[in-house]
C-alpha positions, 0 to 999 in steps of 0.5 A, a space after each residue: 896084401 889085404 888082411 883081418 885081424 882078430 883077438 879076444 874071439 873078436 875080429 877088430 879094425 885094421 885101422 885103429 890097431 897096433 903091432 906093437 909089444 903083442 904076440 903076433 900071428 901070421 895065417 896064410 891059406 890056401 890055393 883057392 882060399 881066402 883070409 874069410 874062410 878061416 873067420 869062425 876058426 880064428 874067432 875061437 882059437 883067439 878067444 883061447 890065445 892071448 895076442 893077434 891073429 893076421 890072416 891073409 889074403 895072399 896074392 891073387 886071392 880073396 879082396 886083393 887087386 889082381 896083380 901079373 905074377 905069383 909065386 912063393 918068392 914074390 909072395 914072401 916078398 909081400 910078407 916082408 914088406 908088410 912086416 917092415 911097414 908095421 915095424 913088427 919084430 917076430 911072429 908065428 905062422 900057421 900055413 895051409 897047403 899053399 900058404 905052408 910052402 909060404 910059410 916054410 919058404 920064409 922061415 928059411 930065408 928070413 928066421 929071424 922073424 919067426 917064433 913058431 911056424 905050423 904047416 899044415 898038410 903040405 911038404 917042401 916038395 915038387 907035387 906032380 901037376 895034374 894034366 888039367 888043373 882046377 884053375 882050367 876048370 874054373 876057366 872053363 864056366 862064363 860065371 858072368 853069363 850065369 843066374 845063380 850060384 846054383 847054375 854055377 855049381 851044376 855047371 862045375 859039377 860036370 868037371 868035379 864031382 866032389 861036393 865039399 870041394 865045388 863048395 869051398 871053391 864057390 866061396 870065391 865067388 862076388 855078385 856085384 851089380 848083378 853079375 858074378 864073377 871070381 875073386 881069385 886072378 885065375 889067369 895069372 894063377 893058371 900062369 904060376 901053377 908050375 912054381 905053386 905046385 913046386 918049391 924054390 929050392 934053388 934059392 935056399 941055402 940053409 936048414 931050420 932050427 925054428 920050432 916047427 909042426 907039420 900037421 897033416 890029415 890021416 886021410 890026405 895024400 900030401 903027406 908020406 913017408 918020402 915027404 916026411 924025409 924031404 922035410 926033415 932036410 930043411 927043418 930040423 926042429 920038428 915034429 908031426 902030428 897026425 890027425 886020424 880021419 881028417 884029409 887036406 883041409 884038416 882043420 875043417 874036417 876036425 876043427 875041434 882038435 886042429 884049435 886044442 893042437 894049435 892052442 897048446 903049442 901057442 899058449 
């Protein structure tokens, strides 16, 4: 998995750090995110705790080489590989959406590695699949056939209206030689999203005691009451906050009072 590294409110080199005898703090994002899109939000809430912040690029996204499969079990599997190669002993982990269920996942099968863990907007549960996904959209526009991301953009817009989010899934884009093209694997995505949208439960056999907040968008529809229950089966170490007037991507809507929650339970 590629990765950044950040401390002191400065992203540092890969190649010249160690993990050693430092607090350590895993990000994951995600479905259709990247380990860049977090880059201002790490840069400030490093300058505020003390010790490193990994963020990822998961599977099939951002920098990575596209690989065949993705799903929560292979991609927990690349975690633990990373920490093993890196002789890193425990962590904290702050997840969004996809990369929550990531970090959840994880935490149930490996609690020895995990200090702190922050989901964020999403619950240990099925989420109904949509008929046509965005991945199917995405597939849907030839970006290699296009001028400008301005093209692109119009060209999605006649599938989603929503400006913020074409945005935030225009950020995949790479222009190399001329050419645009997805940095996202969308076929193998297109392939995963029945086990993306769902959660392993088959292979869990055990609750959480780990330290756990589930942060969620007043706004958002990822987090109810019924999902609330479910959680609370797996974790039993955790609390909710709520913050009003955001929705999914909540520490973008509110990145002020995502940073000061994370903060304090970090420091």
């Amino acid at each position: 998995m590629k990765f950044k590294i950040y401390s002191n409110g400065k992203q540092l080199s890969n190649e010249l750090l160690s993990f050693n005898d430092r607090e350590i703090n895993f990000i994951f994002h995600g479905l259709f995110g990247r380990a860049k899109n977090w880059h201002s939000i790490i840069l400030k809430l490093s300058s505020i705790v003390d010790g490193l912040f990994v963020v990822f690029d998961l599977r099939n996204h951002g920098e990575n080489e596209p690989a065949t499969e993705i799903s929560y079990s292979i991609m927990v599997k690349d975690v633990y590989e990373f920490i093993q190669r890196k002789n890193i002993s425990k962590i904290s982990i702050i997840g969004h959406s996809m990369g929550g269920k990531l970090g959840m996942l994880f935490s149930l099968l490996y609690p020895k590695f995990v200090k702190k863990l922050f989901i964020l907007d999403i619950a240990p549960v099925d989420y109904p699949r949509e008929e046509i996904e965005i991945v199917d959209y995405l597939l849907m526009i030839d970006v290699k056939s296009c001028k400008s991301r301005k093209e692109i953009d119009e060209k999605l817009s006649n599938y989603i209206n929503n400006k913020e989010l074409r945005s935030f899934l225009l950020q995949n884009l790479n222009f190399n030689n001329g050419i645009y093209a997805w940095s996202l694997n969308l076929h193998t995505i297109k392939m995963g999203m029945r086990d993306l949208r769902g959660f392993p439960f088959e292979i869990i056999s055990n609750s959480s005691q780990i330290d756990t907040l589930c942060i969620y968008g007043g706004n958002s529809p990822y987090i109810n009451a019924k999902y609330k229950d479910k959680f609370k089966t797996l974790f039993t170490n955790l609390k909710f906050f709520k913050i009003e007037d955001a929705g999914h991507w909540l520490h973008v809507d509110k990145p002020k009072e995502f940073i000061k929650i994370i903060s304090k339970k970090l420091i």
